[in-house]
VOGU-3710 file (C-alpha; in Angstrom, 3 decimals, decimal comma):
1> xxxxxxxxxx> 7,187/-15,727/13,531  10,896/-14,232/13,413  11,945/-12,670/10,437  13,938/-15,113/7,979  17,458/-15,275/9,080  18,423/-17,431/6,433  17,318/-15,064/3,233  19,520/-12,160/4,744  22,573/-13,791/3,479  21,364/-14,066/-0,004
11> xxxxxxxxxx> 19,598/-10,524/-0,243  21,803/-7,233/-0,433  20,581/-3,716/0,113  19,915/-3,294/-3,483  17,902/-0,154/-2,184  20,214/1,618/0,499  17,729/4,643/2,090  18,049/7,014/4,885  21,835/6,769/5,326  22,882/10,220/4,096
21> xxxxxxxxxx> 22,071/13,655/3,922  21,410/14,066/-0,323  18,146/12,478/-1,865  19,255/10,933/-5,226  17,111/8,756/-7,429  18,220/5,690/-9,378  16,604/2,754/-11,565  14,827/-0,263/-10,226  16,435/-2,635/-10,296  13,671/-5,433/-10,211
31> xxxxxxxxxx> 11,377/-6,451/-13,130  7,763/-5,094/-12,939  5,692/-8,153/-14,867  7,169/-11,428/-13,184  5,157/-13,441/-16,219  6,596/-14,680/-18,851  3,060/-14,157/-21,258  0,206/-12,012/-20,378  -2,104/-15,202/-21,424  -1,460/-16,703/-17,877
41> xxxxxxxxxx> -4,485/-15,199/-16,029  -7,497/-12,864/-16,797  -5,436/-9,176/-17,730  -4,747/-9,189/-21,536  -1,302/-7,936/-22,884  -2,314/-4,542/-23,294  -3,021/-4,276/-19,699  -0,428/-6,096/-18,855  1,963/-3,394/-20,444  -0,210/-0,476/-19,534
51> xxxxxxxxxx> 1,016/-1,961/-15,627  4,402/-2,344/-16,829  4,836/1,307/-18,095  2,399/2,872/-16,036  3,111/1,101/-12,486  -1,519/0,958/-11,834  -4,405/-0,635/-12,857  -7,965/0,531/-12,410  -10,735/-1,253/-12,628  -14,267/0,473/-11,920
61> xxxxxxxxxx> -17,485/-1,384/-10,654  -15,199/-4,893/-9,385  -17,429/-5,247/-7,053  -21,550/-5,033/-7,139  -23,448/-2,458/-5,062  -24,950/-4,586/-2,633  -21,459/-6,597/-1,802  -20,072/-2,853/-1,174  -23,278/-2,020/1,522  -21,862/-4,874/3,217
71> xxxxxxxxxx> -18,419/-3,542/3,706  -19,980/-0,120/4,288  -21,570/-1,522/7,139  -18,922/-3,379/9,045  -17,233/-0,274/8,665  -19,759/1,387/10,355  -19,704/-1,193/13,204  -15,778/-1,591/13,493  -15,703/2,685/13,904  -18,708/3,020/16,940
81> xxxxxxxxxx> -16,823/0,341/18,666  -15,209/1,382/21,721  -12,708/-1,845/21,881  -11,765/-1,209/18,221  -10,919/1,987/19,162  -8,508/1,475/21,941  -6,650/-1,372/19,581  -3,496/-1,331/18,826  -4,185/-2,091/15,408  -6,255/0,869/15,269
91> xxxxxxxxxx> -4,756/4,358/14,114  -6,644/7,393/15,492  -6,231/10,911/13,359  -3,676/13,664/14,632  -5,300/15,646/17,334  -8,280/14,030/17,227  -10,602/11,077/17,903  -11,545/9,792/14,624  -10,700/6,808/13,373  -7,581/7,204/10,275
101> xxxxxxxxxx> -7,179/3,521/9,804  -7,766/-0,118/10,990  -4,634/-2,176/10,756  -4,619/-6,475/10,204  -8,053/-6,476/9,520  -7,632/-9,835/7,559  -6,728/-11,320/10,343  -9,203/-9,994/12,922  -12,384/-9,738/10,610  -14,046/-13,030/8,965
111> xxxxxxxxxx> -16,080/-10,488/6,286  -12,296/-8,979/5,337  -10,776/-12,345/5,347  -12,753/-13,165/2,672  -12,372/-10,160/0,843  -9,182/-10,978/0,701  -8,959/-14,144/-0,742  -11,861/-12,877/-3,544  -10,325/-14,961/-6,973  -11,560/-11,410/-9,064
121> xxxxxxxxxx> -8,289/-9,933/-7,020  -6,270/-12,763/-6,525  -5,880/-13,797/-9,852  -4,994/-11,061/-11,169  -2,040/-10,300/-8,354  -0,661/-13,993/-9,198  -0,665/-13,286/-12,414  1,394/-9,770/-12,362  4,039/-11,271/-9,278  4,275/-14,695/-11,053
131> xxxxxxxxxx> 4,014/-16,436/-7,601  1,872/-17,441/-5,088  1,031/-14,916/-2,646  0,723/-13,814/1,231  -0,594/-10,601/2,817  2,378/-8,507/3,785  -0,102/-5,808/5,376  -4,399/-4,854/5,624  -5,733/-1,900/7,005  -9,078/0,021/6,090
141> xxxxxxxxxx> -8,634/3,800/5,296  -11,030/6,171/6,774  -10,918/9,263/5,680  -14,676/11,214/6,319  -16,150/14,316/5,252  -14,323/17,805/6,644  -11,512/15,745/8,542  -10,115/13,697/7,148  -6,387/14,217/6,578  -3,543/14,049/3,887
151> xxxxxxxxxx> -1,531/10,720/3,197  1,330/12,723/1,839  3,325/11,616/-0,990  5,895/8,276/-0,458  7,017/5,294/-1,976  5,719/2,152/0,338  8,636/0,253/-0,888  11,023/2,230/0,444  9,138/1,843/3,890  8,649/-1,628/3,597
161> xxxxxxxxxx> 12,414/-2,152/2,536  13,660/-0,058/5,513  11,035/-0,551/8,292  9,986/-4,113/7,711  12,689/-6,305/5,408  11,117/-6,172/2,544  14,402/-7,278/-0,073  12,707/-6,703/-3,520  10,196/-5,197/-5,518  7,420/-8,156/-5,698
171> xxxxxxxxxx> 4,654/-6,602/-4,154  1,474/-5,375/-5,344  -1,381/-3,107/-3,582  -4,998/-3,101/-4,158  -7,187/-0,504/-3,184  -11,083/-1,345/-3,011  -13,134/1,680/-3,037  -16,398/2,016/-0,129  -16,833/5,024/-1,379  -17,596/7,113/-4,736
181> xxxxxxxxxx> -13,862/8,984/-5,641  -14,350/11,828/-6,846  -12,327/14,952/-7,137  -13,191/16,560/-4,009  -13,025/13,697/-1,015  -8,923/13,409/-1,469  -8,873/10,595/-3,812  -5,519/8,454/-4,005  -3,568/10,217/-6,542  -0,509/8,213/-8,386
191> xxxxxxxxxx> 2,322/9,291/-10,209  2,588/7,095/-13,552  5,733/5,975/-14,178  7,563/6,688/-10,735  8,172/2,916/-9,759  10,656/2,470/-12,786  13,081/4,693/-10,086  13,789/4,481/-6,377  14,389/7,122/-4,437  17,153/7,022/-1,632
201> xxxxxxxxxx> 15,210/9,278/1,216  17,219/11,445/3,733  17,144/10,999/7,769  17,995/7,730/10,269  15,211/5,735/11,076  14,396/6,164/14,779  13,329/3,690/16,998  9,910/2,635/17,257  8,788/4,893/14,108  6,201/3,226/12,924
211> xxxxxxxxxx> 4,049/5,201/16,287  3,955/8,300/14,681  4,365/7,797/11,165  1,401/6,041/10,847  -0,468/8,920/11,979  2,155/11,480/10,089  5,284/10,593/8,309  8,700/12,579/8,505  11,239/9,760/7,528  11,331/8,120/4,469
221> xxxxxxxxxx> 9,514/11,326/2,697  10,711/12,567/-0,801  12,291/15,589/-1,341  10,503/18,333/-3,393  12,800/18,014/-6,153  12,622/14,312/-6,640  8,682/14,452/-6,316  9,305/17,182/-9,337  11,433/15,193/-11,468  9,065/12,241/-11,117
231> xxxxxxxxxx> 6,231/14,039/-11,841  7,895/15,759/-14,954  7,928/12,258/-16,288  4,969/10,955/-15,367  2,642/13,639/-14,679  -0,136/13,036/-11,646  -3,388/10,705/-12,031  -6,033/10,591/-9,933  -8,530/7,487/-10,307  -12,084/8,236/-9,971
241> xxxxxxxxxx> -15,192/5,843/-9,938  -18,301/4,680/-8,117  -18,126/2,764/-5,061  -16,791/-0,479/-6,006  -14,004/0,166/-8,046  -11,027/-0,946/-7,655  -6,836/0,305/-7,999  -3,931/-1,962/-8,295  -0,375/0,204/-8,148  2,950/-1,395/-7,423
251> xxxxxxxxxx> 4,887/-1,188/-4,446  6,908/1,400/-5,460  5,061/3,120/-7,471  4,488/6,951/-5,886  1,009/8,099/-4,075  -0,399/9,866/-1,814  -3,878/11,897/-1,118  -4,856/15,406/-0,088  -7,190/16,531/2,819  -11,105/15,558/2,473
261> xxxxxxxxxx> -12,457/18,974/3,207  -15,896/17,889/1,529  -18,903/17,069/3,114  -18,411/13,192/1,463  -16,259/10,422/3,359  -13,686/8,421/0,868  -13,262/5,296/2,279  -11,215/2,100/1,461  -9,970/-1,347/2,136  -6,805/-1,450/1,331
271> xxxxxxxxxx> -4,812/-4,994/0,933  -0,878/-5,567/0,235  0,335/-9,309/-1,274  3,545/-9,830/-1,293  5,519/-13,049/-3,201  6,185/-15,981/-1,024  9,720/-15,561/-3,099  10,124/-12,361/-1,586  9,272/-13,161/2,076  10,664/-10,410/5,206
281> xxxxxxxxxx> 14,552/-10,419/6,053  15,485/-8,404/9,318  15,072/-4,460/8,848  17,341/-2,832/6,741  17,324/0,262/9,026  19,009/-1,831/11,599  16,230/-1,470/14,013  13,670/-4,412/15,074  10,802/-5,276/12,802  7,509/-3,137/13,316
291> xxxxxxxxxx> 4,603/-4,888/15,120  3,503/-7,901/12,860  -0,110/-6,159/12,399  1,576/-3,911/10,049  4,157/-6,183/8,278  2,976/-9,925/8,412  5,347/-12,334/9,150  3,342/-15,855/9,384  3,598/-16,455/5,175  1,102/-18,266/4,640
301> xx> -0,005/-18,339/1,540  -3,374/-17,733/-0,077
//
């Protein structure tokens, strides 16, 4: 589907990146709880707010042991499979073979599909965006024992504004956990409190970016001193559980994950729902829309 023609006339570039040479930071200027009352689906007010200040939710043992296995094992599958591998959709690891990530995988895996519709998630997206919801993006995370490389730190707003059209800030992540996180396998590691600002990155877009950043990022990276500021006021988290568990973080909310040099894999599914209010405009890079198995642009709701 072409991008929506007819929303770029009503949406500005409230978040203007990558057009000079300076980083400077500046406040949202979006609400973070769409709701109007926490009683409108299963989070109470206190979590509620703790998402409002804090930007993440995290939820250990979401999902049972045995539905996990299942996940485990289609991961399994989808990794030893030589037409996987050659996929576009599928994201190898610098300088090697290894599978880094599965792109679309709603859309190309009935098991996933499901996943993603699951109400335990669901609800509690709808309830956070105030809106129904679509998929803006899917992709499992692979990230085994001894090679698995760094996600460094970004903002996927900022991509997701620039790259794919994104106009606001009315998108939420969730992170389901194959794996136990622990501190050693290069959990995903959040800075509280870092959505509240936006960060205008250094460095034009170039064409076609989305081929290498995917495997390594250069554009659309904070700056040291940002990343400092941000973490003076928020400090770093790290959330750790069993297999299972699960992380919510908004979109522009600050992440990122070091090296696994352990011998244990940390694996993830890793879903993005964006508001049907809030559907894709046309780039605001200037450049044509990355492939739709990274930003989704069917909208159709769940």
């Amino acid at each position: 589907m072409a991008y929506n023609q007819d929303l770029l006339d009503y949406h500005e570039d409230l978040y203007p990146s990558r057009i000079g040479n300076t980083p400077h930071l500046f406040e949202r200027r979006d609400p973070v709880f769409y709701g109007q009352s926490p009683g409108s689906g299963p989070l109470n007010q206190e979590q509620v707010e703790f998402y409002e200040k804090k930007g993440y939710l995290f939820f250990q043992d979401l999902f049972s042991q045995k539905e996990i296995q299942r996940y485990r094992d289609e991961l399994k599958v989808l990794s030893d499979t030589a037409s996987v591998k050659k996929a576009p959709q599928t994201i190898l690891e610098p300088e090697r073979q290894e599978v880094r990530s599965i792109f679309d995988i709603h859309r190309t895996n009935e098991l996933f599909d499901r996943l993603s519709r699951d109400k335990r998630i669901v609800n509690i997206i709808t309830q956070l965006l105030n809106s129904r919801v679509y998929i803006h993006q899917s992709r499992i995370n692979y990230k085994p024992g001894f090679q698995g490389k760094e996600f460094y730190w970004h903002s996927d707003f900022e991509t997701w504004h620039q790259e794919d059209g994104m106009p606001r800030m009315r998108a939420l992540s969730c992170s389901i956990t194959l794996t136990e996180n622990s501190f050693y396998n290069g959990p995903l590691m959040l800075i509280p409190q870092s959505h509240w600002y936006f960060l205008c990155c250094v460095g034009k877009t170039p064409k076609d970016h989305y081929k290498s950043s995917l495997r390594k990022q250069e554009y659309g990276v904070p700056d040291n001193e940002s990343l400092r500021r941000l973490v003076d006021i928020g400090g770093i988290v790290a959330p750790r559980g069993p297999a299972g568990s699960v992380i919510f973080f908004e979109c522009n909310l600050m992440h990122g994950s070091n090296s696994n040099i352990s011998p244990w894999p940390r694996s993830n599914i890793f879903f993005v729902y964006n508001s049907m209010e809030n559907t894709l405009v046309q780039p605001y890079c200037g450049l044509e829309p990355r492939p739709e198995y990274i930003a989704n642009r069917d909208f159709i709701p769940i």
